[in-house]
MARTOR-377580 format. One record per residue (C-alpha): z, x, y; residue number from 1; residue in three letters. Coordinates in nm, 3 decimals. Each point is the difference from the previous one (the first is absolute). Layout:
<sites>
         Z         X         Y   resi   resn
         Z         X         Y    NUM    ALA
...
</sites>
This chain:
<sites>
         Z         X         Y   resi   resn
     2.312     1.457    16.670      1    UNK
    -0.029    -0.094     0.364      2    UNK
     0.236    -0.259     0.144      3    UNK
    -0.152    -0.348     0.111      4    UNK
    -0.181     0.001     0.337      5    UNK
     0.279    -0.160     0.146      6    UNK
     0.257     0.266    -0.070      7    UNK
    -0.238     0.272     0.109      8    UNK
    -0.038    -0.183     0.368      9    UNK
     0.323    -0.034     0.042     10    UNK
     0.082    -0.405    -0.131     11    UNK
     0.170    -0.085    -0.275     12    UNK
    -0.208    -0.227    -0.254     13    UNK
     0.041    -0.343     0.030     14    UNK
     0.176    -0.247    -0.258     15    UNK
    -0.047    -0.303    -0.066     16    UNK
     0.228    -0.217     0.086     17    UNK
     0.243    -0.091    -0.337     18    UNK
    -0.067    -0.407     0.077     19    UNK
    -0.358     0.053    -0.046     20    UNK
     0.030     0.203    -0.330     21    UNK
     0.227    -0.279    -0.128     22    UNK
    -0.244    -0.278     0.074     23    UNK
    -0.294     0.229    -0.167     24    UNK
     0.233    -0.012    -0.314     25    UNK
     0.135    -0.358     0.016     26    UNK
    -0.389    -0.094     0.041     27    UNK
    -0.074     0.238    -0.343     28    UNK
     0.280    -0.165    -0.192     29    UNK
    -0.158    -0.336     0.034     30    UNK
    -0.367     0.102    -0.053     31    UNK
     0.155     0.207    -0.348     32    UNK
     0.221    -0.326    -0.031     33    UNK
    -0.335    -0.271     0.024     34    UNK
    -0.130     0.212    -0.250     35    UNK
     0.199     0.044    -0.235     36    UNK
     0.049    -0.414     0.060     37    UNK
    -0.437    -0.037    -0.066     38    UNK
     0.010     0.193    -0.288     39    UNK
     0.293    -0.173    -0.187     40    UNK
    -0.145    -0.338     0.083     41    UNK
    -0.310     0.111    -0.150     42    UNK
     0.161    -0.003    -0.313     43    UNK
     0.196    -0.257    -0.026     44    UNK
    -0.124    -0.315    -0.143     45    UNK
    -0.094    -0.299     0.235     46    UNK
     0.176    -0.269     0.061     47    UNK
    -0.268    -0.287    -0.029     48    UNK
    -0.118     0.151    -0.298     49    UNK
     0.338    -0.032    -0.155     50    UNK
     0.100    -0.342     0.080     51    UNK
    -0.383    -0.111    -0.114     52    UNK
     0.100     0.160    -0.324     53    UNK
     0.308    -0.168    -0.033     54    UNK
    -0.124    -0.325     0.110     55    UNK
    -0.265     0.051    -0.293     56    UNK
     0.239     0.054    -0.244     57    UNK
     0.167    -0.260     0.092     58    UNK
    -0.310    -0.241    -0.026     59    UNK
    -0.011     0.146    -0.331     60    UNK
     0.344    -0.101    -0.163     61    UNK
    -0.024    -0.330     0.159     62    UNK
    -0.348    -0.093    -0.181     63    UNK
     0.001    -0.112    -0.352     64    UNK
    -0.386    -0.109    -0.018     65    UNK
    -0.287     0.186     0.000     66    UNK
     0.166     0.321    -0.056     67    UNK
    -0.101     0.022    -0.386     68    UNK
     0.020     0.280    -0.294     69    UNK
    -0.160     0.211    -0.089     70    UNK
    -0.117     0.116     0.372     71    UNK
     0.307    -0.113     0.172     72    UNK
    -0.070    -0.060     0.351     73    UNK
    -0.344     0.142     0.062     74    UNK
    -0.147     0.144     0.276     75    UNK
    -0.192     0.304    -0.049     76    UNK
    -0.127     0.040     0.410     77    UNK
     0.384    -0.038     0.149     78    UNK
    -0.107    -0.292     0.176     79    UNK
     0.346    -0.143    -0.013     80    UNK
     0.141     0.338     0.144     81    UNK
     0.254    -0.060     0.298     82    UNK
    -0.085    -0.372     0.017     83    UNK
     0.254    -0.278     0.070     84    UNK
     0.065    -0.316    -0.182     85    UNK
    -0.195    -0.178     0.251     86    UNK
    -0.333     0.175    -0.128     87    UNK
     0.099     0.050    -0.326     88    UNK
     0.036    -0.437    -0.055     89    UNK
    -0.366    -0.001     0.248     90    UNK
    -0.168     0.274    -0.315     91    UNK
     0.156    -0.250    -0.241     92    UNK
    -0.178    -0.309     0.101     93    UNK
    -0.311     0.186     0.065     94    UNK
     0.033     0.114    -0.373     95    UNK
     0.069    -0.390    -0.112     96    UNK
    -0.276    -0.151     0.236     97    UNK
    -0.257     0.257    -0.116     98    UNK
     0.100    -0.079    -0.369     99    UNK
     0.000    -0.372     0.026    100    UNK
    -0.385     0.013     0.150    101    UNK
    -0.069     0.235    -0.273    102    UNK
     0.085    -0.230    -0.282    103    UNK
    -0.202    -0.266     0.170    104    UNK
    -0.325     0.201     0.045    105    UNK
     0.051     0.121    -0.362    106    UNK
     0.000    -0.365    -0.131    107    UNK
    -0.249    -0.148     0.257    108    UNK
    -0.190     0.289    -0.106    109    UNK
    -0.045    -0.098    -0.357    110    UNK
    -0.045    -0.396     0.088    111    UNK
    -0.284     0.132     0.227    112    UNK
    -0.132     0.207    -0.304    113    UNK
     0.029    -0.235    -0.227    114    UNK
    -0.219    -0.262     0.194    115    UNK
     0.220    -0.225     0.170    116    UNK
    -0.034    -0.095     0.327    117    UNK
     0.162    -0.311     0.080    118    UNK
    -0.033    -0.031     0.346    119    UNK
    -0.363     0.073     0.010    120    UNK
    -0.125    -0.153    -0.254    121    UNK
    -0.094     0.342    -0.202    122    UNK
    -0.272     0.071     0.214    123    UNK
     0.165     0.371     0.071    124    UNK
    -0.038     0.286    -0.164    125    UNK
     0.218     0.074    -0.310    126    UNK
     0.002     0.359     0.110    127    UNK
     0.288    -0.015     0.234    128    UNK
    -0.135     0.231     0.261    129    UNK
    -0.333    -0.148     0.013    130    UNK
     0.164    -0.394     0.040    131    UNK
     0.190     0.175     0.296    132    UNK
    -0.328     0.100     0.185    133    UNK
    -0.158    -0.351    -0.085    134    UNK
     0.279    -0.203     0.133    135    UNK
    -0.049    -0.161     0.281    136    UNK
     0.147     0.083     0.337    137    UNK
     0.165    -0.330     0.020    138    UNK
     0.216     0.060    -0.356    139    UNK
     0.094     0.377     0.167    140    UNK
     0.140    -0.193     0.252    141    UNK
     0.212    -0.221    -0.166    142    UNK
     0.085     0.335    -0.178    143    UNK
     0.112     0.191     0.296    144    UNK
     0.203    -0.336     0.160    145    UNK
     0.179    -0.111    -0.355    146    UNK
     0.105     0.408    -0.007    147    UNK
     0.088    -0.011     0.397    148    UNK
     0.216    -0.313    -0.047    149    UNK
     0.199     0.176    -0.313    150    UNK
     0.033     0.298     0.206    151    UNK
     0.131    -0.202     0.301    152    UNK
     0.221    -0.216    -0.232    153    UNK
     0.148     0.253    -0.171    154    UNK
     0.125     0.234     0.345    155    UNK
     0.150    -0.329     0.105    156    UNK
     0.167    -0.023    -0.305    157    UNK
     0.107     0.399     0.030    158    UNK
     0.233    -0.173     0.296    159    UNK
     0.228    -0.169    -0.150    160    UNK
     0.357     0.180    -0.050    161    UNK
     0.068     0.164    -0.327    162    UNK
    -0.375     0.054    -0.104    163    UNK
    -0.113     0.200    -0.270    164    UNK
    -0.276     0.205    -0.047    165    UNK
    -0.245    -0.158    -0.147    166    UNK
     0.193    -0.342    -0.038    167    UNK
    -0.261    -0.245     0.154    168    UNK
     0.197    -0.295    -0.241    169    UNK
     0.352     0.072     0.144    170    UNK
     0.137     0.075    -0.403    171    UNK
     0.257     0.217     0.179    172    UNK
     0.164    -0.283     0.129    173    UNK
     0.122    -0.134    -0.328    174    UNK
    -0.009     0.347    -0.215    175    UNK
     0.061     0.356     0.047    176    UNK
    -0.095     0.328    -0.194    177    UNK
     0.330     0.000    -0.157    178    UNK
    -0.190    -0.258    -0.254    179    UNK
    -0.135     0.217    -0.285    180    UNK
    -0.226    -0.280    -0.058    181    UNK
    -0.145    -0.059     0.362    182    UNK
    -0.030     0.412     0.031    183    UNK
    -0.195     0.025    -0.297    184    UNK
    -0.229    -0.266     0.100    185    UNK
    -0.037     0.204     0.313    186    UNK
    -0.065     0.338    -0.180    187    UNK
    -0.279    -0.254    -0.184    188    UNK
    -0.164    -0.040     0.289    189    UNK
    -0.033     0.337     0.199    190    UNK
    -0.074     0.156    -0.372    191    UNK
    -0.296    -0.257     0.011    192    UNK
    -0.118     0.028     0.298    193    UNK
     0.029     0.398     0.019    194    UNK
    -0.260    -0.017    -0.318    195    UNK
    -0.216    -0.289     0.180    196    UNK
    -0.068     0.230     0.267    197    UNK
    -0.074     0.295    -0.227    198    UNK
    -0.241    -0.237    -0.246    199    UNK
    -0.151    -0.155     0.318    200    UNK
    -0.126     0.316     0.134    201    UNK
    -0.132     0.105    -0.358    202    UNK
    -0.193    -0.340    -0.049    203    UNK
    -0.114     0.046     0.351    204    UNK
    -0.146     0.358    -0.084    205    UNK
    -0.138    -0.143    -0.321    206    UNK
    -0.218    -0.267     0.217    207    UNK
    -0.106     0.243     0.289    208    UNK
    -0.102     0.262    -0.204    209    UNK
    -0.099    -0.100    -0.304    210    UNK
    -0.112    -0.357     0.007    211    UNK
     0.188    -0.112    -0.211    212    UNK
     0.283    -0.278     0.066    213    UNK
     0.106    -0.088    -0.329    214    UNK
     0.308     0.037    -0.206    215    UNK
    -0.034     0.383    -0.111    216    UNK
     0.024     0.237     0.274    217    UNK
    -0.195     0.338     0.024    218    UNK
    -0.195    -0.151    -0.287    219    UNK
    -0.344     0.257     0.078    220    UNK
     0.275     0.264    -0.048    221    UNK
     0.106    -0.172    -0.395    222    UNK
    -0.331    -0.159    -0.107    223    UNK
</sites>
């Protein structure tokens, strides 16, 4: 083998200088070092994620209503994954709200079915989605301002220190869910409204597709 060109003209090779090799390696160390630092943190588990777990377990011990056998605490989509208590109490009064109107349109849905119409002197429709499209525009807006002015009502009432969800009456002023009685009259009312909402949607179905706004529902499919 022939010796570098250097050698053969007469100069010795060159080195590098031992202050530049050093840097080359400190620079490789931290490269390997970041890493090596990526690749663990790719594994470990986050931190948000954690505490939102926590804080939903926590949410969890401290309710006694709503959270029922035999599902437990139910939700099948994880939309309670990593949320705080601050959403979890906003989900809860959506839940009651929603129930409440539910139990009203079921009943108002029968009284309308049945024939009575008080305020308009039955000159509606007993089918209740035919009397909506005859009413007139002036009873849709008393409608839409009596529901504004119990929307408006109730977030002034949300306010207030030591709310509840859901608590529009201020009951947790002068009892608390360490009252077996007052938490099952609670459990009452999100079990009721949970199958308002179901039965609403079924009776609604019933009318829209079927005709029929009666007391039986899916009757074509039994008859």
């Amino acid at each position: 083998a022939l010796p570098p060109a250097s050698c053969r003209q007469g100069h010795p090779a060159k080195k590098e200088p031992l202050q530049t090799n050093f840097g080359k390696m400190k620079i490789a160390s931290v490269l390997a070092g970041s890493a090596l630092v990526a690749s663990a943190s790719a594994f470990a588990p986050a931190t948000t994620a954690s505490r939102g777990t926590s804080a939903l377990n926590a949410w969890k011990d401290e309710t006694v209503v709503g959270i029922l056998p035999p599902v437990g605490f139910w939700d099948p989509l994880g939309l309670s994954q990593g949320k705080d208590d601050a959403t979890m109490s906003l989900y809860r009064e959506a839940e009651l709200k929603h129930g409440r109107v539910a139990m009203a349109a079921c009943l108002g849905w029968y009284i309308t079915a049945g024939g009575v119409h008080p305020a308009f002197n039955s000159a509606l429709s007993s089918d209740p989605l035919k009397a909506a499209q005859e009413l007139a525009p002036v009873g849709w807006l008393q409608f839409v301002l009596g529901c504004g002015a119990i929307e408006w009502l109730a977030e002034q009432i949300k306010d207030r220190p030591g709310y509840k969800a859901g608590d529009l009456l201020g009951a947790a002023y002068w009892v608390d869910d360490s009252d077996e009685g007052w938490v099952d009259y609670q459990n009452k009312e999100i079990q009721n409204g949970r199958l308002a909402m179901l039965a609403f949607m079924g009776i609604f179905v019933q009318d829209l597709y079927f005709g029929d706004y009666g007391d039986e529902i899916f009757k074509p499919m039994v008859s």
